[in-house]
FINU-468554 format. One line per field, with one value per residue (C-alpha): residue number from 1; z negated, y negated, x. Coordinates in steps of 0.02 Angstrom, whole numbers, plus 32768, in hexadecimal, padded with zeros to 4 digits. Each point is the difference from the previous one (the first is absolute). Layout:
N
num (NUM,...)
zz (Z,...)
yy (Y,...)
xx (X,...)
This chain:
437
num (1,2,3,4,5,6,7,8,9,10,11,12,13,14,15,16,17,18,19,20,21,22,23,24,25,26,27,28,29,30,31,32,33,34,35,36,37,38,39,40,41,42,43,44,45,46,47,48,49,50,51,52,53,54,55,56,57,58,59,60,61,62,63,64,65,66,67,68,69,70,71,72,73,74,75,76,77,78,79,80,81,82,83,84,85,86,87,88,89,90,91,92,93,94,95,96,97,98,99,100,101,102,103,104,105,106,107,108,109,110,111,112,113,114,115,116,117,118,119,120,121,122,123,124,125,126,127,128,129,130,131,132,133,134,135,136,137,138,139,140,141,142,143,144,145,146,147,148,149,150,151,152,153,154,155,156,157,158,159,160,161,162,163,164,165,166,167,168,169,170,171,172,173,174,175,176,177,178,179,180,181,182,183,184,185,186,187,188,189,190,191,192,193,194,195,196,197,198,199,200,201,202,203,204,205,206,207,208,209,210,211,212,213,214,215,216,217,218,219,220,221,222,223,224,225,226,227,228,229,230,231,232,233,234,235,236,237,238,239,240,241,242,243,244,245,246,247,248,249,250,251,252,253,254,255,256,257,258,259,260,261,262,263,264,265,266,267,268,269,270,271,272,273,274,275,276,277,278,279,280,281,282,283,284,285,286,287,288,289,290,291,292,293,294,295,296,297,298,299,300,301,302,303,304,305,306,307,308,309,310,311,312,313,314,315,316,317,318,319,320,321,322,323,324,325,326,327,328,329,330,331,332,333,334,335,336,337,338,339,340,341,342,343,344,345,346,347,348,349,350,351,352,353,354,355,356,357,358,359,360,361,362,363,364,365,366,367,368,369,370,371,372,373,374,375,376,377,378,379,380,381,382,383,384,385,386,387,388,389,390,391,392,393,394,395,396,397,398,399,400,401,402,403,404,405,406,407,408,409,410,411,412,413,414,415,416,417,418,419,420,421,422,423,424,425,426,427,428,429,430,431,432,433,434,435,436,437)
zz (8000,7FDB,80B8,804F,7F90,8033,80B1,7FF8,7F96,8090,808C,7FA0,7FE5,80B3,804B,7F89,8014,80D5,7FF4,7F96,806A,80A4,7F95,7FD9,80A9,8067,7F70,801F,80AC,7FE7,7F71,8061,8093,7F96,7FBE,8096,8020,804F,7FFB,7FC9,806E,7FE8,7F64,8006,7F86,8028,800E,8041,80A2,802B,8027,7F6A,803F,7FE3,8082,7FFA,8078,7FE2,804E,7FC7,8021,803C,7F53,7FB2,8064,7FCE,7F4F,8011,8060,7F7C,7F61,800D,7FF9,7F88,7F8F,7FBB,8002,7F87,7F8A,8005,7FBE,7F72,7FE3,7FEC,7F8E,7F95,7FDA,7F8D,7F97,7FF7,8008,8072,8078,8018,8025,807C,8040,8006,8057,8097,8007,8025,8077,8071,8002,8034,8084,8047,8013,805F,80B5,7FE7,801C,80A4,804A,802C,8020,8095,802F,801F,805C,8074,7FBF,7FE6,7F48,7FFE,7FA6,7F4F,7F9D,7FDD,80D2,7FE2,7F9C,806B,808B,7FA7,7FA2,8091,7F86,8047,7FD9,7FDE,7F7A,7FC3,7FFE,7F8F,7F81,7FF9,7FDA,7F85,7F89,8022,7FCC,7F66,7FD6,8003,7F79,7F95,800A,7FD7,7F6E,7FCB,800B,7FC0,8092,7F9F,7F68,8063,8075,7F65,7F8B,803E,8096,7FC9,807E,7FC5,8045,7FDC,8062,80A8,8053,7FC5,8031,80B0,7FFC,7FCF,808E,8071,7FC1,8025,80AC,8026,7FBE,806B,8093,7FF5,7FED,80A2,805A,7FF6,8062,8087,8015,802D,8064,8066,802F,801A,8081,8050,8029,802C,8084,803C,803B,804E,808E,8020,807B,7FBD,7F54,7FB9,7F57,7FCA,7F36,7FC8,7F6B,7FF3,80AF,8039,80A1,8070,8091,801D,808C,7FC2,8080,80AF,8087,80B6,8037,80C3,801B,7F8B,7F73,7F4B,7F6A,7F50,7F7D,7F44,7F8E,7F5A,7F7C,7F67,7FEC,7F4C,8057,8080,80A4,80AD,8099,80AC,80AA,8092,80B7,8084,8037,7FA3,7F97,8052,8092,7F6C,7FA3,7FB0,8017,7F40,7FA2,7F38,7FE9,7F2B,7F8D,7F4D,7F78,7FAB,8057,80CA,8050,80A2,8081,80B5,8083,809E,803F,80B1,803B,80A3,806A,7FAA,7F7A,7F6A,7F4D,7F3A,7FA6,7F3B,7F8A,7F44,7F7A,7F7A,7FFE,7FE4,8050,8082,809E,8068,80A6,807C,80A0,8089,80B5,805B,80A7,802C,8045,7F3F,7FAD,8029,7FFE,8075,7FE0,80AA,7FDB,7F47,805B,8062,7F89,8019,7F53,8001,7FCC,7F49,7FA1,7FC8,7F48,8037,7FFA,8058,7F5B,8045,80B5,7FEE,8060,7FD6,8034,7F77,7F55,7F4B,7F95,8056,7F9C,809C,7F8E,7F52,7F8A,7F6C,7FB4,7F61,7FF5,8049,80A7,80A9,8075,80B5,8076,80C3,8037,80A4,802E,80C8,800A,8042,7FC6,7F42,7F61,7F86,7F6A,7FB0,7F4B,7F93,7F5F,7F39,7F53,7FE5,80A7,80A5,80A1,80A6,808D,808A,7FFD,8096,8071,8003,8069,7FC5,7F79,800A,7F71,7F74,7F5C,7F64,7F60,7FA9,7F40,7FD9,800F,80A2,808A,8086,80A1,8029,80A6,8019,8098,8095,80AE,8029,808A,7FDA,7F8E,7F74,800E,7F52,7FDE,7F52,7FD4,7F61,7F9C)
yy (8000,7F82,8025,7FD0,7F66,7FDD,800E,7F9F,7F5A,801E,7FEE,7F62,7FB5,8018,7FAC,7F6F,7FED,7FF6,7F8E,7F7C,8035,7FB3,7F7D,7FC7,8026,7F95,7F90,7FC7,7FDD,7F83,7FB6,7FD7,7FB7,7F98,7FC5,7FC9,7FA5,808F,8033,80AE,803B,80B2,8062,80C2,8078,80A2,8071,807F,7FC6,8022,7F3D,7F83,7F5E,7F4C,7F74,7F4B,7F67,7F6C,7FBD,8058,7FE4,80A5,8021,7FDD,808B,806F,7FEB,801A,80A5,8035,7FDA,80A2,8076,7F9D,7FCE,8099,8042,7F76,8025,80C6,7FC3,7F7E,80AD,8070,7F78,7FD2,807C,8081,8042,80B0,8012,80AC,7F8B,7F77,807F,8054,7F37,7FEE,80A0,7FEC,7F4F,801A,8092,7F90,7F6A,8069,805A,7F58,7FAC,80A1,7FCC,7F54,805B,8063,7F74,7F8D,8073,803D,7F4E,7FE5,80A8,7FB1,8044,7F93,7FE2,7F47,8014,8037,7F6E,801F,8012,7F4E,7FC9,8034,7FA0,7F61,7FEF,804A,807B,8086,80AD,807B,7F7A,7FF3,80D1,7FE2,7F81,8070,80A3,7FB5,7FCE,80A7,8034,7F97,8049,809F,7FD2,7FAA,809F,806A,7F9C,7FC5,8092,80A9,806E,80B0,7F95,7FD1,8093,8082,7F9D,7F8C,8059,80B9,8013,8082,7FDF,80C6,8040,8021,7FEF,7F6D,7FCA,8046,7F87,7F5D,8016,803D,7F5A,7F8E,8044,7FDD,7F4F,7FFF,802E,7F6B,7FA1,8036,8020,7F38,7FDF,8088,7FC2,7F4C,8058,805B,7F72,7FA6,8092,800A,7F2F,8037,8084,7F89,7F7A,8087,7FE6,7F64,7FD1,7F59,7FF7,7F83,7FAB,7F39,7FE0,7F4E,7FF5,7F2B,7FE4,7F76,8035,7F83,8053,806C,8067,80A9,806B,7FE4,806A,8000,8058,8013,8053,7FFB,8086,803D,7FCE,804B,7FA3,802D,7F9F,8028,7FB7,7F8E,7F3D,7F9B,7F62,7FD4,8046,7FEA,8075,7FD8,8054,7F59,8014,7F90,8044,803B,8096,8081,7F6F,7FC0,7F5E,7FFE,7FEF,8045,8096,7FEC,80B6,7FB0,7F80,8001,8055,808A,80AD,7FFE,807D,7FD3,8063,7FD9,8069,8012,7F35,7FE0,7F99,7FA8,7FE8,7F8F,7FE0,8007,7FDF,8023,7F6E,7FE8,7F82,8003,7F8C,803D,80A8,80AF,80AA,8082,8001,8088,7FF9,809A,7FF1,8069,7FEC,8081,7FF2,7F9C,80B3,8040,7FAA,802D,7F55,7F63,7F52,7FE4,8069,7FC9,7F66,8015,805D,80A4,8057,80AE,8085,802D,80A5,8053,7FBF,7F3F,7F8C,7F69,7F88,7F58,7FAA,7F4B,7F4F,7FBE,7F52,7F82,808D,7FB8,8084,804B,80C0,8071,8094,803A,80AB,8034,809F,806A,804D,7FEC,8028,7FF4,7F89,7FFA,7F81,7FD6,7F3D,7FB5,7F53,7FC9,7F5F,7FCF,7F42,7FB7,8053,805F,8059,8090,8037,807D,7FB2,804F,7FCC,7FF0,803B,7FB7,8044,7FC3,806A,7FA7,7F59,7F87,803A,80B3,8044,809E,807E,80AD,808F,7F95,8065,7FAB,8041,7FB0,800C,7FE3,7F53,7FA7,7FBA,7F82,7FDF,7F58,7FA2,7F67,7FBD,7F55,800D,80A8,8028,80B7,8082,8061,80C6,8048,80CB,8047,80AC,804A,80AF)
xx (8000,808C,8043,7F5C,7FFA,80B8,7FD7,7F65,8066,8079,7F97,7F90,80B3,8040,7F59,8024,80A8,7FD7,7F74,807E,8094,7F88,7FCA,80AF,8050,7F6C,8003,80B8,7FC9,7F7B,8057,808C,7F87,7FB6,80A6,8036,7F52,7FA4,7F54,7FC3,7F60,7FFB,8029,7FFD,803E,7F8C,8096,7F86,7FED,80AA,8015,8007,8041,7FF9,7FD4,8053,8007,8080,808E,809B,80BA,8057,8050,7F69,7F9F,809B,7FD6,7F4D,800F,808E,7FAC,7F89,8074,8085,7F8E,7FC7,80A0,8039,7F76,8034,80A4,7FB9,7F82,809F,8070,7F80,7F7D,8054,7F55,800B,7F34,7FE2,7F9D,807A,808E,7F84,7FE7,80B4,802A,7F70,8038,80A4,7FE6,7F83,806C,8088,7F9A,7FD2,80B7,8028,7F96,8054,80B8,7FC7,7F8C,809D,8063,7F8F,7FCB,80BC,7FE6,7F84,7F6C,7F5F,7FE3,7FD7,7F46,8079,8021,80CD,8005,7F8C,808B,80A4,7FA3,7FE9,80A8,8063,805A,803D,7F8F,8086,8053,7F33,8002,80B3,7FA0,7F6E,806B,806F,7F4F,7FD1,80A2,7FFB,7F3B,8058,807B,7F89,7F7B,8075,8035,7F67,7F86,8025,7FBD,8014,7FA1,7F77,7FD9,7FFF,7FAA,7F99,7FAF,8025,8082,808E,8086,803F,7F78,8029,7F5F,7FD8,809C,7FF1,7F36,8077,8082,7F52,7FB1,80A2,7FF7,7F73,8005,80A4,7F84,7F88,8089,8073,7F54,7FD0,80A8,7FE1,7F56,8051,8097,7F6E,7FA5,80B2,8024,7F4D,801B,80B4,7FAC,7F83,808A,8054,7F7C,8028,806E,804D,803C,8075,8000,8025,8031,7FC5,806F,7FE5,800D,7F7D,7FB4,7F84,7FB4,80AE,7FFD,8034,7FD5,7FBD,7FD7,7F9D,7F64,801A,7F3B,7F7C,8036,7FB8,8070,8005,8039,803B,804C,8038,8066,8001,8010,7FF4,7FBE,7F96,8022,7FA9,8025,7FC0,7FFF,8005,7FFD,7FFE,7F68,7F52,8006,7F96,7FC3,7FA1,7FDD,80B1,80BD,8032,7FD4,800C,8063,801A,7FDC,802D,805C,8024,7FF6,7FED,7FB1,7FCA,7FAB,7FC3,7FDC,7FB0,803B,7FE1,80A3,7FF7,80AC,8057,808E,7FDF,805E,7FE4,8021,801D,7FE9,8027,8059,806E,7FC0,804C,7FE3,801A,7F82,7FFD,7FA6,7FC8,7FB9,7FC5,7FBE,7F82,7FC6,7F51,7FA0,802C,7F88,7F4A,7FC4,8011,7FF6,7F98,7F6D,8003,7FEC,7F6E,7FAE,8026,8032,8048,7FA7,8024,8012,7F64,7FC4,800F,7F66,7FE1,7FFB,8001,7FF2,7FF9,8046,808C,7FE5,8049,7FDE,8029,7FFA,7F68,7FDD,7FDB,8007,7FD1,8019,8003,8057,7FC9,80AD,80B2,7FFF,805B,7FBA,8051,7FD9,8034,7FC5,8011,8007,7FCC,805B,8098,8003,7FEB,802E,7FA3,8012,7FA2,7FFD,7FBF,7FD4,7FB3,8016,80A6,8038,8030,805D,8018,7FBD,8021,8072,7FF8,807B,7FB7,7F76,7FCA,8038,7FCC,7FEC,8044,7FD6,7FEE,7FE5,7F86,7FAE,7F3C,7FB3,7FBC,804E,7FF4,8056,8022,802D,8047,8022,8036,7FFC,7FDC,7F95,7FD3,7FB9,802D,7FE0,7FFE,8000,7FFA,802C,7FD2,8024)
């Protein structure tokens, strides 16, 4: 009976113990946001989602960003030292406190060696906040993968003197340390802690590889590092269409400032309405994908502009031939849209003569669901813009220099929906087909 109870306290203190370990690891974040003058606008510590996270805007300087994406993981390491220094009761619950402490903070330092260390292997990691941090204070990740094994290091030394392991797996949980099956469950157990632990980092060094697999199609790759460099409409790459051709474009990378990456030509994109296609704007993480762009004959360039900002950009591009695609800007033209895989409705047929904001199509969803929709736009002159918009929510389906997109699948949680249209100087329609599960 004292087992069970044992096992039970365990488990009650382990929950505990992870709930305060998110609150003080997303805690550090926003307190350091609002430090530097930030605003907090999202707050989540439900650990059982997989996800907690905390949302800030502000301006920040690049240091200050690095300190803001450090803090949740330093932070609560800190506090597992004062914990260890200072709290010396020898209460049975404390020790077990003490002892699951330690072993979680540990755990948790140990993704914050390998994550640089692969980052400086190429592999995307920039969502984790000590890759956040390397980005911002330009230190270099396998000195960051040093700093972070030397406090392991020194949490070793300080557990072992600190906490008498044989002392608290006999006594206090019924562990004996003589038996050699229970021994053989402990190693078992560290294992598989080991596991969840190891498995996190595969699961980011498989999506690294499948991204690594998916530029291999691509028949242009090349790579520009910002590090401070002030750009203004450079030309960093420029190239000429001599018949009308399909492009692909990917772009990924990271930037701590505000970034803006154009494709110009000296002619329209896709014969239509514009000279310019917005491939980025912003900050933060870049991933950028457009496919399926008519290019007339023509040259064409990518330009960049940025100010004091750091990062790596990498850009892939790829050309197919015109007969490839199954669609053609003529007969979207006049009219004529393709015929669609089976399961696609005809949501929405309307004018798009001089729109603002103008809903041409509304749902709503009881549960999360994927929605997929394909939209055509007969019009060669103006610009227009299509969105879908919910509470909280708002993506761009269609910007202005685009003239249809087909099969994009979104997933999307319960609540209602609306699509909106704005648009000036069009002389067309807008074709609008909604597939559902």
């Amino acid at each position: 009976m004292k087992k069970v109870a044992n096992i039970v306290l365990m488990l009650i203190i382990c929950v505990i113990l992870l709930l305060l370990y998110t609150i003080v690891h997303e805690g550090a974040h926003a307190f350091f946001a609002v430090l530097f003058g930030g605003q907090i606008s999202e707050f989540d510590i439900n650990f059982l989602n997989g996800y907690p996270h905390v949302s800030y805007s502000g301006i920040f300087q690049p240091y200050q960003k690095a300190i803001i994406s450090i803090a949740g993981p330093i932070i609560p390491a800190v506090l597992f030292f004062i914990i260890l220094l200072y709290v010396n009761k020898s209460n049975a619950v404390v020790k077990k406190i003490k002892f699951i402490t330690v072993i979680g903070i540990l755990g948790t330092l140990l993704p914050n060696i390998i994550l640089p260390i692969m980052y400086e292997a190429g592999f995307d990691a920039s969502n984790e906040d000590v890759i956040k941090f390397i980005i911002n204070s330009q230190v270099n990740g396998y000195l960051t993968a040093v700093i972070f094994a030397l406090i392991f290091l020194l949490g070793c030394i300080v557990f072992i003197k600190k906490i008498n392991l044989k002392e608290v797996l006999s006594e206090e949980i019924n562990f004996n340390i003589e038996n050699k099956k229970q021994v053989i469950m402990l190693i078992v157990c560290g294992i598989f802690t080991l596991f969840l632990i190891v498995g996190g980092c595969i699961n980011i060094l498989t999506n690294s590889y499948e991204a690594s697999s998916m530029i291999k199609k691509y028949d242009e790759n090349f790579s520009i590092k910002l590090n401070k460099n002030h750009y203004y409409n450079e030309n960093i790459y420029e190239f000429e269409v001599n018949e009308e051709e399909i492009y692909d474009f990917y772009i990924t990378g990271n930037c701590n400032e505000k970034l803006s990456i154009k494709l110009q030509g000296n002619v329209p994109i896709q014969g239509i309405r514009k000279k310019e296609l917005q491939l980025f704007n912003g900050e933060g993480k870049i991933n950028s994908t457009f496919t399926g762009w008519f290019l007339n004959k023509g040259k064409y360039k990518i330009v960049v502009s940025s100010h004091d900002n750091n990062g790596k950009i990498d850009f892939h591009i790829n050309k197919k031939e015109a007969l490839e695609n199954k669609f053609s800007n003529e007969k979207i033209f006049n009219g004529i849209i393709p015929q669609l895989d089976n399961g696609y409705k005809l949501a929405a047929h309307e004018n798009l003569i001089d729109c603002k904001d103008k809903c041409i199509y509304e749902f709503s969803l009881q549960d999360t669901e994927n929605i997929k929709f394909s939209i055509f736009l007969t019009t060669k002159d103006g610009s227009a813009v299509v969105k879908l918009s919910g509470k909280d929510y708002e993506d761009i389906l269609i910007n202005d220099y685009q003239i249809f997109t087909d099969g994009r699948g979104m997933n999307l949680k319960e609540g209602d929906y609306k699509i909106m249209v704005t648009s000036s100087g069009c002389n067309g329609e807008i074709y609008l087909y909604v597939k559902r599960n």
